[in-house]
Phi, psi and omega in degrees: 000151200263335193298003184240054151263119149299101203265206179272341174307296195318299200289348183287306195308297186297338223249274171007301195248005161233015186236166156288082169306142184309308167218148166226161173225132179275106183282120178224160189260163186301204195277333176255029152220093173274332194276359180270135192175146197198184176205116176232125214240138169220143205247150164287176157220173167275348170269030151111359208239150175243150182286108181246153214208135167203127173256092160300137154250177163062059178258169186345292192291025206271344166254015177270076163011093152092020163304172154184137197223130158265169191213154174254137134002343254233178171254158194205141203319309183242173176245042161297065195248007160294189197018066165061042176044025175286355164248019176293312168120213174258169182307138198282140187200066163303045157246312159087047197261159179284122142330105034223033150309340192285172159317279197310330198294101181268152150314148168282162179266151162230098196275107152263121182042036136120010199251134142225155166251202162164135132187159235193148170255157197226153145208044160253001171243161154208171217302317169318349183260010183236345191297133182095347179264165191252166166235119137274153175239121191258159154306338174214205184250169187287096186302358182043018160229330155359126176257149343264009171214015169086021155066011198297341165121170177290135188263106208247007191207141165213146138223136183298135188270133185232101165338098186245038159246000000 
């Protein structure tokens, strides 16, 4: 029986429900989605990588009965999130890689009746290269071909990525 191996899934799970995340960005919505507000945590590991977990709440579609919508991700240059979130900058990408390759480029939310959960493993970032960076939540979903940033729609959600040990 495979149930007592510890895989990185099992260590993922503790680090979720018995660890401190590392950094969070408190997410809240512009002035026409006021009812969006989340929490997205990023965790270390022990493989080199980091865990990230997002909790949304108010997303568009929240008054549409048995819906379910995707909306994008992404991390973004600065942690700006005055003026209807326009200084946040661009997808964040020290690399100087194509859409949808950058650092910044997150798994989409897949938003039921306004609810998503989400979490994932990353090893193009670490926690020191985001601290000060933003999480945006765009209005549609991201086509992952687009240039320079997947065509995902006006940016209806921000939080600033914060250290929080």
């Amino acid at each position: 029986m495979y149930t007592d191996q510890i895989t990185p899934r099992i260590n993922f799970l503790q680090n979720l429900i018995y660890e401190r995340p590392d950094a969070t960005a408190w997410v809240a919505g512009n002035a026409a989605n006021p009812q969006l507000s989340g929490l997205v945590k990023f965790y270390r590991t022990s493989y080199g990588g980091i865990l990230v977990e997002a909790e949304i709440f108010g997303l568009p579609n929240i008054k549409e009965q048995g819906s379910s919508d995707f909306y994008a991700m992404h991390i973004h240059e600065f942690g700006n999130c005055s003026d209807d979130f326009q200084r946040t900058g661009e997808h964040y990408n020290p690399s100087d890689r194509p859409h949808p390759y950058h650092a910044g480029d997150l798994l989409p939310l897949l938003g039921n009746q306004g609810y998503a959960w989400s979490a994932f493993y990353d090893k193009r970032f670490t926690i020191e290269e985001i601290i000060g960076k933003s999480v945006i939540i765009h209005s549609g979903h991201d086509d992952f071909t687009s240039q320079p940033s997947g065509n995902s729609g006006a940016k209806i959600g921000c939080g600033e990525i914060r250290r929080t040990i």
